[in-house]
N, C-alpha and C positions, 0 to 999 in steps of 0.2 A: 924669186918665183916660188910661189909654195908647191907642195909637193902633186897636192892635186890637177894641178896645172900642169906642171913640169910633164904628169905622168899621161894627162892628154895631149900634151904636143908629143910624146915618144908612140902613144899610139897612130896619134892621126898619121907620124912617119913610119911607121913599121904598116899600116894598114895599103898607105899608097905603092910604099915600095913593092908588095907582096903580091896586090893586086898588077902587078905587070910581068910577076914572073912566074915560072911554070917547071912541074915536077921538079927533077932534080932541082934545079937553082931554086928551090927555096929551102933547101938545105941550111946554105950561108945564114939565111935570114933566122932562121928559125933558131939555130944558134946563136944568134947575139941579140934575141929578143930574148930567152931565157936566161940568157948571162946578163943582161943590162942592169949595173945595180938600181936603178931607180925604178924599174919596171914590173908590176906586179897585178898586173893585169892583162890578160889574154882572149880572152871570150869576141873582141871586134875582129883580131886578127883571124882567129877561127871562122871567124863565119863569112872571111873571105870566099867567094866562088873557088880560085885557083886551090885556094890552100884546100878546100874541102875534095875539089878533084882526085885527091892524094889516096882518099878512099879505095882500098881494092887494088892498088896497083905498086910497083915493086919500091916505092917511095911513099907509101903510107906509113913506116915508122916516123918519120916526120911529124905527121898528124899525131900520134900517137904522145908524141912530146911534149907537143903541145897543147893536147887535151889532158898529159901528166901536169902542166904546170901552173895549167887552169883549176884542176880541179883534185887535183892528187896530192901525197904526202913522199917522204921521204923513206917510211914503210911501205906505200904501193911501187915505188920505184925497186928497194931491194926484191919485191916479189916477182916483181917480170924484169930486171936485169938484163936477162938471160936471152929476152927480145928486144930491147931497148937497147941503143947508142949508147956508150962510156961516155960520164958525163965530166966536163971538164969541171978543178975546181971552182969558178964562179958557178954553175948551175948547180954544184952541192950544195954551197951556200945559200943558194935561191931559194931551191927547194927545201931546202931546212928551214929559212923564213918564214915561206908560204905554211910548213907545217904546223907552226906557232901559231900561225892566223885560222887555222882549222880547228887547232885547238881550244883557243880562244874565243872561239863562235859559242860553243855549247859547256863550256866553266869560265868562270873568271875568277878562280883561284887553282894553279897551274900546281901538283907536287913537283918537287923537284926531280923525284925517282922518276914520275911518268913521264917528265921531256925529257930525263937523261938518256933512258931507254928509246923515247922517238925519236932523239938526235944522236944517236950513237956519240953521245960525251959519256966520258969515262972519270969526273967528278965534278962537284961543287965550282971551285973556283971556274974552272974552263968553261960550265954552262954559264953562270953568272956574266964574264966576259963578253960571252955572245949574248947572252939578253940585250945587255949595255951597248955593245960597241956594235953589233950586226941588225939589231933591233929596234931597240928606242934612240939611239943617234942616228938610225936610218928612218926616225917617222910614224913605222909601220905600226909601232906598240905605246903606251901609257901603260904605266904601275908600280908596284913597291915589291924588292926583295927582300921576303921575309926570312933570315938568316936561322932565325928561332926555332919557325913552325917550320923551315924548309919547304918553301910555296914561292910562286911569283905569281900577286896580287894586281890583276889585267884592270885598269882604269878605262884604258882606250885600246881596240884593235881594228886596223884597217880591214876592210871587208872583200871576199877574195870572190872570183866570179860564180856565178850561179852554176850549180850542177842540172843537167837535163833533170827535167821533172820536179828541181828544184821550187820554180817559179811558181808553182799552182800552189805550192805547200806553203809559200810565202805569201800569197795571197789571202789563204784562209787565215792563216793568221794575223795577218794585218787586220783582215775581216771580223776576226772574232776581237779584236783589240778595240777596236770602232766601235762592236756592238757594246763590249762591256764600258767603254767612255761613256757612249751615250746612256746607259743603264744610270751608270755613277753619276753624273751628269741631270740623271730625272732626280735620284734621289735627292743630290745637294740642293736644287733647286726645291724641292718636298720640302728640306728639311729646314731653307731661308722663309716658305712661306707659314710653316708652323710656329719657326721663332717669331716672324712679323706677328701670326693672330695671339700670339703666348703674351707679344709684348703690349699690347693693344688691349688685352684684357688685364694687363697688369698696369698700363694706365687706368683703366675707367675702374679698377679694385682699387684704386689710390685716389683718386676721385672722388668715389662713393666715403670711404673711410675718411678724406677730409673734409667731407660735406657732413657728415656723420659729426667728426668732432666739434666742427664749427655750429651744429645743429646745438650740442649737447652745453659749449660755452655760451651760447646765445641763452638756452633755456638753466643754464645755474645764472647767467649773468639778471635777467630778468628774475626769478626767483628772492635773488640778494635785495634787487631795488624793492619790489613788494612788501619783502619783511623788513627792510627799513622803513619805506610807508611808512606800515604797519605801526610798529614802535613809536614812528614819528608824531601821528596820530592822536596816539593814547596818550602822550605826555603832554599835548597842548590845548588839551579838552578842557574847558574851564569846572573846575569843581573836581578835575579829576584828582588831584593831589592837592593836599588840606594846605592854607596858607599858615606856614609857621607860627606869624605877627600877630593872625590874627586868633591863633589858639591860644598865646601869651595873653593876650589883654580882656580874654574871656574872665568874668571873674568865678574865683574857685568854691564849690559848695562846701559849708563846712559839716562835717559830719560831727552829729551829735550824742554820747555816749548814752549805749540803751540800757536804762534803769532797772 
């Protein structure tokens, strides 16, 4: 089962279950949807009826957790601690997951100082570990660790649920994506009908210039035949050239010495 499957049957179960239970008991639930390793998405459960009841009342830290693990980091967690449930070690995990995948939204070349710092790793080897073994063996990531420049070079990252107000932002963008396809789009289109007439006038200039030279060997070819006529002509004209024989047997005057 791939992952994305996997990860809609763990919803479509955490969705039913949650839907039937109420305040307090959804405590349990709400714990072992954020600890589940395969589960990294929140946004259906949230918008459960019961679970959103939780608002305003002495079991809304709940919500609050899992509006954290929807949409939060592992820096927004140490900042409100203070109100938020101790999180057992699988939800640190989690949430350090999910914060890779926040990261990975808006760079795809990760320094290593800046996750060390977001993941409270205290060096190289131990972060690299978790890229590998908490990360890309769990799916959620694609890329290369660059040892050299000290980066993690993001290929692939799983996409984590939409923030309120998220969604319109997303929108325009898509929107303005569209427009500029279709723009790029006119142009290539422009630019196949200009090479079509470029090429079409570059047939009929090829054309013209073999018409041209066929023109111009017709008129030496014709030329040639003329002035041989010609020639032809003058040599078979009777009387044109003296007959040898008969200037031989002409007889010769003699000249006679003058006195």
């Amino acid at each position: 089962m791939d992952i994305e499957q996997k990860q809609a049957d763990l919803i479509d179960q955490f969705v039913k279950q949650a839907s039937s239970l109420h305040g307090s008991a959804l405590a349990p639930l709400v714990a072992d949807a954020t600890s589940h390793p395969s589960l990294f998405a929140f946004s259906e459960i949230l918008s459960v009826p019961s679970v959103l009841q939780l608002g305003g009342t002495e079991n809304s830290v709940y919500l609050d957790v899992l509006r954290l693990f929807a949409h939060g980091t592992w820096s927004d967690y140490k900042s409100n601690a203070g109100r938020l449930p101790q999180l057992v070690p699988e939800q640190v995990l989690k949430l350090k997951q999910l914060t890779v995948l926040t990261l990975a939204e808006t760079n795809k070349v990760l320094p290593y100082d800046q996750l060390m710092q977001e993941l409270d790793v205290m060096n190289v080897r131990e972060l690299e570990d978790f890229l590998i073994n908490e990360c890309m063996y769990a799916g959620i990531v694609r890329g290369k660790l660059d040892q050299l420049r000290r980066c993690f070079e993001v290929q692939f990252a799983a996409g984590r649920d939409l923030r309120p107000g998220q969604l319109g932002s997303m929108i325009q963008t898509l929107s303005n994506w569209l427009a500029t396809s279709d723009n790029l789009l006119i142009s290539i289109q422009e630019k196949i009908k200009w090479a079509d007439s470029m090429s079409e006038l570059d047939k009929k200039h090829r054309k013209e210039v073999e018409d041209r030279v066929e023109d111009v060997k017709k008129s030496i070819s014709l030329k040639a035949d003329i002035d041989f006529r010609g020639h032809e002509e003058i040599y078979s004209e009777p009387g044109g050239v003296m007959d040898y024989e008969e200037d031989r047997s002409r007889p010769k005057r003699r000249r006679h010495p003058i006195g």
